[in-house]
C-alpha positions as CSV (number, residue, x, y, z in Angstrom):
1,X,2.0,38.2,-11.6
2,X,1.8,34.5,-13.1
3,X,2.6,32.2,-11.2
4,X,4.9,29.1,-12.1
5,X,3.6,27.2,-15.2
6,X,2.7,23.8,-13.6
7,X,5.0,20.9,-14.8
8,X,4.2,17.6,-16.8
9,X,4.6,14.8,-14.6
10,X,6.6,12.4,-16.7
11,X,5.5,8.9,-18.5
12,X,7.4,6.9,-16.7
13,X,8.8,7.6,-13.7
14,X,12.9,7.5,-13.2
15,X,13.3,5.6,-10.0
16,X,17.2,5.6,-10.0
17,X,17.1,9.6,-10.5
18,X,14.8,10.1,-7.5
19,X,16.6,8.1,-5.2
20,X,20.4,9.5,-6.1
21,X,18.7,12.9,-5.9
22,X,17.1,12.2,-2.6
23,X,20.8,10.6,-1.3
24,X,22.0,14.0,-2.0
25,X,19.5,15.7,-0.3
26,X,20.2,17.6,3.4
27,X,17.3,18.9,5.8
28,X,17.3,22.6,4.9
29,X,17.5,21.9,0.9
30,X,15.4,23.9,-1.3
31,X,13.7,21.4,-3.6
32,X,10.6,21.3,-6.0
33,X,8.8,18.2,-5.9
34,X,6.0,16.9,-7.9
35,X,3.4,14.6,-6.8
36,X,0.6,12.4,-8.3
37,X,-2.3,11.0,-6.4
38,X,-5.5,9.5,-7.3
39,X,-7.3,12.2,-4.8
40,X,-5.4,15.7,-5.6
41,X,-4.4,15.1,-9.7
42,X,-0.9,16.5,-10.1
43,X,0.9,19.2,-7.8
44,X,4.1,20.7,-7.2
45,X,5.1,21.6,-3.8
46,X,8.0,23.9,-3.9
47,X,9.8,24.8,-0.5
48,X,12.1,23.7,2.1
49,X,12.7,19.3,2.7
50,X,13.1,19.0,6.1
51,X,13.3,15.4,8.2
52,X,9.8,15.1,9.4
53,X,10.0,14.1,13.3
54,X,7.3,12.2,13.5
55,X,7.8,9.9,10.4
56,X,11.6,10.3,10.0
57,X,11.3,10.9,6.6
58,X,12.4,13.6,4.2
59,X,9.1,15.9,3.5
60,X,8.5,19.5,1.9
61,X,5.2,20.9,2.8
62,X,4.4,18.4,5.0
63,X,4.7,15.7,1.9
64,X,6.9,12.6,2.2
65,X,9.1,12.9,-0.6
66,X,11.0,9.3,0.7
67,X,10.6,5.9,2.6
68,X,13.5,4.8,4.0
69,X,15.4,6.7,1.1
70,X,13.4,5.5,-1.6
71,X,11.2,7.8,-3.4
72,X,7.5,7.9,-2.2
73,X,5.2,6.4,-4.4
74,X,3.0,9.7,-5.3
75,X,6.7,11.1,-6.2
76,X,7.2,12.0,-9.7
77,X,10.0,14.4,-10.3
78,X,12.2,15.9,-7.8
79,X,14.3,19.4,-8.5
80,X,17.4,20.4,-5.8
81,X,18.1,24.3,-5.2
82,X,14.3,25.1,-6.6
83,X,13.6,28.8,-5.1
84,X,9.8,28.7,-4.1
85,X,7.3,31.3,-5.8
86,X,5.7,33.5,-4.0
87,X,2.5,34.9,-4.8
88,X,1.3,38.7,-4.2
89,X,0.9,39.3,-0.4
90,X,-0.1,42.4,0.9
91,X,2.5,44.5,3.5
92,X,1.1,42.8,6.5
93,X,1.6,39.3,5.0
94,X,-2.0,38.4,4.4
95,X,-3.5,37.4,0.8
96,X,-3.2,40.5,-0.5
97,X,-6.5,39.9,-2.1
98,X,-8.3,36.2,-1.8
99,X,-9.6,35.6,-5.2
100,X,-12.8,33.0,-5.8
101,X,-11.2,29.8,-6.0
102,X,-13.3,27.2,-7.6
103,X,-13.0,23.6,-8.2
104,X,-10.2,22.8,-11.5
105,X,-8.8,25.7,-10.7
106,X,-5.0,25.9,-11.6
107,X,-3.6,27.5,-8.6
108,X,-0.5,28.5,-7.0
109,X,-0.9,29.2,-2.9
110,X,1.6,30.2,-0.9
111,X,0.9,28.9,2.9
112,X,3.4,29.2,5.7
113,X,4.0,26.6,8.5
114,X,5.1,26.5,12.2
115,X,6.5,23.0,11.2
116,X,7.5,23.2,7.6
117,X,8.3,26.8,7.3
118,X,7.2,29.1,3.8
119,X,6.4,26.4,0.7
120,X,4.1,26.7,-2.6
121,X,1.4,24.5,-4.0
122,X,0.6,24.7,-7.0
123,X,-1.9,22.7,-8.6
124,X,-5.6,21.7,-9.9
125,X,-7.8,23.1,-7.0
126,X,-10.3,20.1,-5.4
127,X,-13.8,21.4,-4.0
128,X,-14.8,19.1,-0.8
129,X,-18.6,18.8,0.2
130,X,-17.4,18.0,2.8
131,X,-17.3,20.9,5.4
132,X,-17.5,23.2,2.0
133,X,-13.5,23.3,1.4
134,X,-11.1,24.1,-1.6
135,X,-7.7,22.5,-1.5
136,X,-4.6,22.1,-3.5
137,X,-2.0,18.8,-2.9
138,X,-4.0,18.5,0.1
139,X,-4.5,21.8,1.8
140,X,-6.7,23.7,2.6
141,X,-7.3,27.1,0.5
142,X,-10.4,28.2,1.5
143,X,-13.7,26.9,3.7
144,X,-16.5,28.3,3.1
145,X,-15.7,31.0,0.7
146,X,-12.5,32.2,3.5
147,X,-9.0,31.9,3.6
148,X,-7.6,29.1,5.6
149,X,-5.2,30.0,8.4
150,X,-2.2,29.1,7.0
151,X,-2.5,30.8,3.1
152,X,-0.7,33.7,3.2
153,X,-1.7,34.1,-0.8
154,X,-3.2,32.3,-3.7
155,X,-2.9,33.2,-7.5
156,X,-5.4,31.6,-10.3
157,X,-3.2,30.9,-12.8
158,X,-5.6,29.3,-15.2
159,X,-9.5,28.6,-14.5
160,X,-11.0,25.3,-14.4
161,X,-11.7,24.7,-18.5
162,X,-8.5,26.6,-19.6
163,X,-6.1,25.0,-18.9
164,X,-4.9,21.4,-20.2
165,X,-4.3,19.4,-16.4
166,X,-6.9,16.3,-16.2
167,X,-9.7,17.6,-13.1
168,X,-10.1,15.6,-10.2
169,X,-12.9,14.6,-9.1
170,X,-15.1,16.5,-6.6
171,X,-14.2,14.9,-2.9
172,X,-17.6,13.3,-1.2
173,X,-16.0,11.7,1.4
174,X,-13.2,11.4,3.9
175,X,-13.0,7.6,4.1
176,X,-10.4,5.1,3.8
177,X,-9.4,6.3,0.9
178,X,-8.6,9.9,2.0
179,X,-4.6,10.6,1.2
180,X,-4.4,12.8,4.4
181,X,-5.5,16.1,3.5
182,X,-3.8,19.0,5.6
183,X,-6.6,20.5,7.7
184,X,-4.7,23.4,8.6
């Protein structure tokens, strides 16, 4: 089953489009929204925006999408009413089979969250050296060659070579410069 085809982000970003679609936006919307960051390339996080509690922001998948109604900075495009994929699971909701995912990987993982409910990433994979991890938009798909706790599936859409999204780079280190990867 393929998975969503992952979107451009645009040139230039159209601040006064964010921001009236995020004024029209309620907790509980279904939205896709996609992010850029120096750390996880380009990624699509399509699920449920909900108003964080700890931040008091609007967030899907544990993403800010705003700051103080404003779009976030790593905010590129933002799509109301967007139904989330949702990968091959098996009957018991488990990955119905975890495939190898390796580093520029073009993936689409489906994770479910206590807090932020069912959602899908979808995205260049990232390989870690640190503690031997894969993620996508900053979580976690697999450590150590296992699923992490909270994928309930993952598709390779395209592997890394095939497909025409730049690669980021390999992640060394969790310093200062670490974008908050969800270690879930």
């Amino acid at each position: 089953m393929a998975g969503p085809a992952m979107p451009n982000v645009p040139t230039r970003r159209n601040v006064k489009v964010l921001t009236d679609a995020i004024a029209s936006l309620e907790s509980g919307s279904s939205v896709s929204a996609v992010f850029l960051t120096k750390r996880y390339g380009a990624f699509t996080i399509a699920g449920t925006a909900f108003i964080s509690e700890s931040v008091k922001t609007l967030t899907v998948g544990g993403r800010s999408i705003e700051q103080n109604l404003k779009p976030h900075k790593s905010l590129q495009a933002l799509n109301l009413d967007a139904a989330p994929h949702d990968p091959a699971t098996g009957e018991d909701g488990s990955a119905a089979m975890m495939p190898r995912v390796q580093h520029g990987d073009l993936v689409s993982a489906r994770f479910v969250d206590s807090a932020y409910g069912p959602f899908t990433v979808t995205g260049v994979s990232v390989a870690s050296t640190v503690g031997d991890v894969v993620l996508v938009g900053g979580w976690f798909v697999s450590q150590a060659g296992s699923a992490a706790p909270r994928l309930v599936a993952v598709e390779v859409l395209a592997e890394n070579g095939s497909h025409e999204y730049p690669l980021p780079p390999r992640i060394i280190s969790w310093g200062d410069d670490a974008e908050g990867a969800t270690e879930y």
